[in-house]
C-alpha positions as CSV (number, residue, x, y, z in Angstrom):
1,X,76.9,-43.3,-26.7
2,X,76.5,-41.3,-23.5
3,X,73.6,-39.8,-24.9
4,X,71.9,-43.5,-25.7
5,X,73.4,-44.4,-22.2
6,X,71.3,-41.9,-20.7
7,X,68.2,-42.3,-22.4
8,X,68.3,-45.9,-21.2
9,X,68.7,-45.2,-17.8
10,X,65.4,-42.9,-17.9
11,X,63.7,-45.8,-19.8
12,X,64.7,-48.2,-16.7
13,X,63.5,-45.9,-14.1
14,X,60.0,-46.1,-15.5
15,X,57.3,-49.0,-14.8
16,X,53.9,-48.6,-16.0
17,X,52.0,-51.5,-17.8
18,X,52.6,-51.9,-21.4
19,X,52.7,-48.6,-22.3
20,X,54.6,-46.7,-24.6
21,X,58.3,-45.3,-24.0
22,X,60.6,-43.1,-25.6
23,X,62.2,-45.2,-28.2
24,X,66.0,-45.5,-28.4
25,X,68.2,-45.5,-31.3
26,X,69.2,-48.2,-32.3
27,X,72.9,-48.3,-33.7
28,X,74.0,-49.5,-36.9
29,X,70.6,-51.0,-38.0
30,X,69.9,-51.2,-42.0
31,X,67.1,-52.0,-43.5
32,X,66.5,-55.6,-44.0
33,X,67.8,-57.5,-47.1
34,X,66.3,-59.8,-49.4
35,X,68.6,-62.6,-47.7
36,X,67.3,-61.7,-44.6
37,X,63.1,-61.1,-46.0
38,X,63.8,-64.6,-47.5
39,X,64.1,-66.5,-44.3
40,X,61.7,-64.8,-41.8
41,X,59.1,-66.9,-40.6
42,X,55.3,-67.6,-41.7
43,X,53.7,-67.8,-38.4
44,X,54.5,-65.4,-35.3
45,X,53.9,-65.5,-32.0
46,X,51.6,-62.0,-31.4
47,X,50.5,-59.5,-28.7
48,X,48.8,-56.9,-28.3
49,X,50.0,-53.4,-27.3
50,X,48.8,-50.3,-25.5
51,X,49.3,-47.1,-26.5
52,X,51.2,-47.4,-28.9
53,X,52.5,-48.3,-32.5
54,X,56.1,-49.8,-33.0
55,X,58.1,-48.4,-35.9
56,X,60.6,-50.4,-38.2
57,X,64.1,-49.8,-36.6
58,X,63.2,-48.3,-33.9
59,X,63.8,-50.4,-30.1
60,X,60.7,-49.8,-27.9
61,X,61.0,-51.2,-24.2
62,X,57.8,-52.4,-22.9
63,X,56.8,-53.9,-19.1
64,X,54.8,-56.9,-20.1
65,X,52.0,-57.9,-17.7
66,X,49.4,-59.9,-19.4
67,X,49.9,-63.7,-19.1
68,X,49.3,-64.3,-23.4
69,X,51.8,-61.7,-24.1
70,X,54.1,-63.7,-21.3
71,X,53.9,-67.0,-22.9
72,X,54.1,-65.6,-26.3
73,X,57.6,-63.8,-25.4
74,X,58.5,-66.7,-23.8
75,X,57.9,-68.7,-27.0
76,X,59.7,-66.4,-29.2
77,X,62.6,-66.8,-27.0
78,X,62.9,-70.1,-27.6
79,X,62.9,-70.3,-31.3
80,X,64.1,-67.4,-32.9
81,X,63.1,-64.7,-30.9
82,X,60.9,-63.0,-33.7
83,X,57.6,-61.7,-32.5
84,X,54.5,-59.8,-34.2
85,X,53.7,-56.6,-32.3
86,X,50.5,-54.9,-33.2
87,X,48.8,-52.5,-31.2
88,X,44.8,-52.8,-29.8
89,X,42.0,-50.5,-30.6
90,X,40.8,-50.1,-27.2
91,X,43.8,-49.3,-24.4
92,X,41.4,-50.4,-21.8
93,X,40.6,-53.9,-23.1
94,X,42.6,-56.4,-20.8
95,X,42.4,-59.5,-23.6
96,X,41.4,-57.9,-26.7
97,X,39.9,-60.5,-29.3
98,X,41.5,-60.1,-33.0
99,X,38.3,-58.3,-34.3
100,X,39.9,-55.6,-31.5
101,X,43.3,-55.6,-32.2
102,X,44.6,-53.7,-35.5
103,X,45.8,-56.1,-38.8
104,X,48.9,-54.4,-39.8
105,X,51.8,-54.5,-37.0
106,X,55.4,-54.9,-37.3
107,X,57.7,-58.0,-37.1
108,X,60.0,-57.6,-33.8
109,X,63.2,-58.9,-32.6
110,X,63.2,-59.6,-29.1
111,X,67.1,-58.0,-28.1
112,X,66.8,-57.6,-24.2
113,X,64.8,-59.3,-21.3
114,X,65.0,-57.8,-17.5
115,X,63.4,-58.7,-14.9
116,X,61.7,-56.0,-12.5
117,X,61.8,-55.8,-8.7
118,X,57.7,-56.9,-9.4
119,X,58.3,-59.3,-11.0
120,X,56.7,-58.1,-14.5
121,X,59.0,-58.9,-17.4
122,X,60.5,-55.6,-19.0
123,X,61.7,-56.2,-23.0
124,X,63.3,-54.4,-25.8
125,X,62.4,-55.5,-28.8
126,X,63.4,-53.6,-32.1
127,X,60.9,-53.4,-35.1
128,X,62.4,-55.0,-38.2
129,X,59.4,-55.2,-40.8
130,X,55.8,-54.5,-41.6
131,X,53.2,-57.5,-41.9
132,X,49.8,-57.7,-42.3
133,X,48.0,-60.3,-40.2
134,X,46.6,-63.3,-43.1
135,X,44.4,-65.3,-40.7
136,X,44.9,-66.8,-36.4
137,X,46.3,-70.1,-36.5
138,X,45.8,-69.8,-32.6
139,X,44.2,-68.1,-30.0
140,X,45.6,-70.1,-26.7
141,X,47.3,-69.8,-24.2
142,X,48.7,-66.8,-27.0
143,X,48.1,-65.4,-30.8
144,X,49.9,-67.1,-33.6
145,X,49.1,-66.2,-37.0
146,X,50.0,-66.4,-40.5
147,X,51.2,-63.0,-41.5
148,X,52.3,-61.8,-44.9
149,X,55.2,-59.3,-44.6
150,X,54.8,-55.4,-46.6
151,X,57.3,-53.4,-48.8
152,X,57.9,-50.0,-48.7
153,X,57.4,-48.3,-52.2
154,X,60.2,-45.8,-52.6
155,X,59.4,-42.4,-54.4
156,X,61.2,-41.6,-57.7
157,X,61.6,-38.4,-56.9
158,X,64.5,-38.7,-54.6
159,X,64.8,-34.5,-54.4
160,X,61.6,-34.1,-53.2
161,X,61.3,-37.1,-51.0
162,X,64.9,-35.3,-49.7
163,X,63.2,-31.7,-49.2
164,X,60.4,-34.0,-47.1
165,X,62.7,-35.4,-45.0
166,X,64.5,-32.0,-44.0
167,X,60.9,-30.3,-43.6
168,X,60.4,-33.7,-41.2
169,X,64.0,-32.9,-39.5
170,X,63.4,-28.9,-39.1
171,X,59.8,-29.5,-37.7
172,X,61.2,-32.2,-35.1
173,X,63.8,-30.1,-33.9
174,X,61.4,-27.1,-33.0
175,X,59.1,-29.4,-31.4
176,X,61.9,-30.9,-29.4
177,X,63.4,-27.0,-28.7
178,X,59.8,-25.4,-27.4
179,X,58.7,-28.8,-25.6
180,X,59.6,-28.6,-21.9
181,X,58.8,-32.0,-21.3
182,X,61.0,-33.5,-24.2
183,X,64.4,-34.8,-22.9
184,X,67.5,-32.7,-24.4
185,X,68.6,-36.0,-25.3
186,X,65.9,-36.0,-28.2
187,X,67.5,-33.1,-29.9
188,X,70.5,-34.4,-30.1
189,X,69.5,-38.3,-31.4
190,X,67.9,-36.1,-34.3
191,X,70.8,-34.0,-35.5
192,X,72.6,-37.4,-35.9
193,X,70.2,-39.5,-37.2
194,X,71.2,-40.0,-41.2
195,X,68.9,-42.9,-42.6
196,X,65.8,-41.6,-43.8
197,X,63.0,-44.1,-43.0
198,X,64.7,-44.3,-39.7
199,X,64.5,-40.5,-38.9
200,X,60.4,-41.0,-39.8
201,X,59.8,-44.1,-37.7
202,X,61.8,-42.1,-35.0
203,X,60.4,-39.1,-35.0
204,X,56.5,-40.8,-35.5
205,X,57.2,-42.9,-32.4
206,X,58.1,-39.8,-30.1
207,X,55.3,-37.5,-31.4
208,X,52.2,-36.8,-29.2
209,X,49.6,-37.8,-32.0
210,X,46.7,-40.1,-31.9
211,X,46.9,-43.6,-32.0
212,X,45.0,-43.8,-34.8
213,X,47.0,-41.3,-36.9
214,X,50.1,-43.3,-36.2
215,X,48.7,-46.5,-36.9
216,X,47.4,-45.0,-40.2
217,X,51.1,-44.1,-41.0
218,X,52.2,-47.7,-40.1
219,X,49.6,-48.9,-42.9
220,X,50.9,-47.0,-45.8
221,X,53.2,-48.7,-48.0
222,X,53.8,-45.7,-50.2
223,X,56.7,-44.0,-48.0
224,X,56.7,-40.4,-49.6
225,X,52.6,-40.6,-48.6
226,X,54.0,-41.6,-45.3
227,X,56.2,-39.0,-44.8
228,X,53.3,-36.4,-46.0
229,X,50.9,-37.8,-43.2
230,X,54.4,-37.4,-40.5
231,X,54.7,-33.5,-41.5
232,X,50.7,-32.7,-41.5
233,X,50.6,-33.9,-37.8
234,X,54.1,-32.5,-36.9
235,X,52.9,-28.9,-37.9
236,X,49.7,-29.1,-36.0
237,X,52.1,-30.3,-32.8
238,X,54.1,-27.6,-33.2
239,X,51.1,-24.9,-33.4
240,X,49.9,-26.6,-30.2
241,X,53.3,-26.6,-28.1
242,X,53.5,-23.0,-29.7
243,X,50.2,-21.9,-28.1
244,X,51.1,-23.1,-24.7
245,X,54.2,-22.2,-24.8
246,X,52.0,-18.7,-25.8
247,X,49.4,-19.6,-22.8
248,X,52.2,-20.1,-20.3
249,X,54.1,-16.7,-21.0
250,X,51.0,-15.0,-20.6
């Protein structure tokens, strides 16, 4: 817990607008069940994020800043506090239009709220599920829209989806060793992390990959396929941290 304590108290200390964090781990959080998929909602509230894609089970914290993501916070904390993150195309688009915002994003749960000394709105909200965006039933003064929710498609192979995951797990922990900007705090969250999809959505969220790579990640329903786009761009990170780590010495 003092690990998770401490990784929250960096998160605090930063302020930047809607940009992306280093998740934290969330603790005893399962994947959903079909009680729970039964009941989610149609419609969600929706905005837009820069920067960044949110993961299934993994808690982002984001500053919120734009008045349609306000009110559509504000909304979801009313009802039932379930919100549709998705993340824009452009980072510098201050009220991206649907056309600019992706179609597949992931159902959140709004689980904190703070306040910050300038008055922006800081929130931690935990992914839950993936959705695909059906059509806007409303544009003002936020996004609502229909969404129809995805399944993950498990492989067969459960030895070799296994021997993916540790290759995931080894790679990670290099990359978190060699990086001199990665907290020591993210070696650690990865020794102990023993869900599998979670120790993917984790690791994707804390990578330094493109945008679009990880949204392309976020798309595919076929997990082991997931998993095989994760461990491509985690071996080209760590031949880059590896060449400047190479670059420095010299």
């Amino acid at each position: 817990m003092s690990e998770i304590r401490s990784m929250l108290d960096m998160l605090l200390s930063q302020n930047d607008q809607e940009m992306e964090f280093m998740p934290i781990v969330p603790l005893g959080e399962d994947e959903m069940d079909e009680q729970e998929k039964g009941s989610l909602p149609e419609t969600l509230p929706v905005i837009a994020l820069r920067n960044t894609v949110l993961f299934p089970n993994v808690v982002l914290p984001i500053t919120v800043a734009r008045e349609k993501s306000v009110k559509a916070i504000e909304e979801a904390q009313k009802s039932n506090k379930w919100i549709g993150v998705i993340a824009q195309k452009d980072s510098s688009n201050e009220d991206p239009s649907p056309d600019e915002i992706y179609s597949t994003g992931t159902l959140a749960k709004v689980v904190k709220q703070i306040k910050m000394p300038d008055g922006n709105i800081t929130i931690f909200i935990m992914g839950r599920m993936r959705f695909k965006i059906a059509e806007y039933v409303q544009s003002d003064p936020f996004y609502v829209a229909k969404v129809n929710y995805l399944e993950d498609i498990y492989p067969k192979d459960d030895a070799s989806f296994d021997a993916l995951i540790s290759s995931i797990k080894d790679y990670s922990e290099k990359i978190a060793a060699q990086s001199p900007n990665m907290p020591n705090e993210a070696s650690i969250v990865l020794r102990n992390i023993e869900q599998q999809s979670f120790l993917m959505h984790f690791v994707a969220s804390n990578i330094s990959a493109k945008l679009q790579d990880k949204q392309a990640m976020l798309e595919e329903d076929n997990i082991t396929l997931r998993a095989e786009k994760l461990l491509q761009l985690l071996q080209t990170d760590l031949q880059l941290v590896e060449l400047k780590n190479e670059i420095t010495n010299k």
